[in-house]
N, C-alpha and C positions, 0 to 999 in steps of 0.2 A: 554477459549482460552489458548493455548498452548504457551509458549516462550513467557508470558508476563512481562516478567523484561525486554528481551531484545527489545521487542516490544515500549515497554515504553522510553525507554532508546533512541534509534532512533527516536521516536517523539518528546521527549524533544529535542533532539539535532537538527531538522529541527525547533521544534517552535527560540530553539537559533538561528537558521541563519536565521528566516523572521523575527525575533525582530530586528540581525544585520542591515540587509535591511533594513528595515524602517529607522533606524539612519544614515545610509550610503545615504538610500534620502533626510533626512533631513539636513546632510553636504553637500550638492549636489554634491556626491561623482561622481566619471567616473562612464558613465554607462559601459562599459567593466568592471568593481569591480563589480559592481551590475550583472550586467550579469552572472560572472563566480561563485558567490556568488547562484543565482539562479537556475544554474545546477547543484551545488553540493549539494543544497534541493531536486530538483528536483531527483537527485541520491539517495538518502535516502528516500524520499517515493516511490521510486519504490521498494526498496529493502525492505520499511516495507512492501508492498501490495505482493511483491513475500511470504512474511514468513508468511501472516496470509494466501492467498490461498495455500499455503503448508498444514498451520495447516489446515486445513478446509477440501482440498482434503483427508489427512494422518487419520485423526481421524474423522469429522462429516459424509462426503462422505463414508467411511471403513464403520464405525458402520452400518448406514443405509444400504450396502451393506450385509454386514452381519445377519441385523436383522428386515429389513421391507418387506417390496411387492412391486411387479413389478411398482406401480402405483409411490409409494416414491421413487425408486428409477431412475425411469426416469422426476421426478421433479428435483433430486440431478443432474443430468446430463445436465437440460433445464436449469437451474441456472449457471452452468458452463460454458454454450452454450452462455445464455444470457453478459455475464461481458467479456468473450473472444470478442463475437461481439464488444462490446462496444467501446474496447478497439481499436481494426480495423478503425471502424469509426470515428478515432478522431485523 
């Protein structure tokens, strides 16, 4: 995978803020702290999941376009198809 330092880097910093949460429940912190605490995890794993389907479309998707058959590469597309859904649904 591609931009794994900075990949890393942004899930350490969300595990930092659901570690913070946890301690902020256990002070029985306001939930608005906790709340606003929890969108701005929430904002970091969206941002990691945009950069690894970055990576994934830029380089696994490419390659295979480049260098398999019709069959692999309408998998690479149903893969796509399938996590876009997903993401709809929810």
């Amino acid at each position: 995978m591609h931009d794994d330092k900075q990949i890393k880097i942004l899930l350490k910093t969300a595990r930092g803020q659901i570690d913070g949460m946890l301690k902020m429940i256990d002070e029985n912190r306001d939930c608005i702290d906790v709340s606003t605490q929890l969108m701005a995890t929430q904002s970091i794993l969206k941002k990691i999941n945009l950069l690894i389907l970055s990576n994934h479309l830029n380089h696994c998707i490419r390659e295979t376009f480049e260098n398999e058959n019709d069959f692999q590469k309408q998998n690479k597309i149903d893969e796509i198809i399938v996590i876009l859904n997903s993401k709809q649904t929810k």
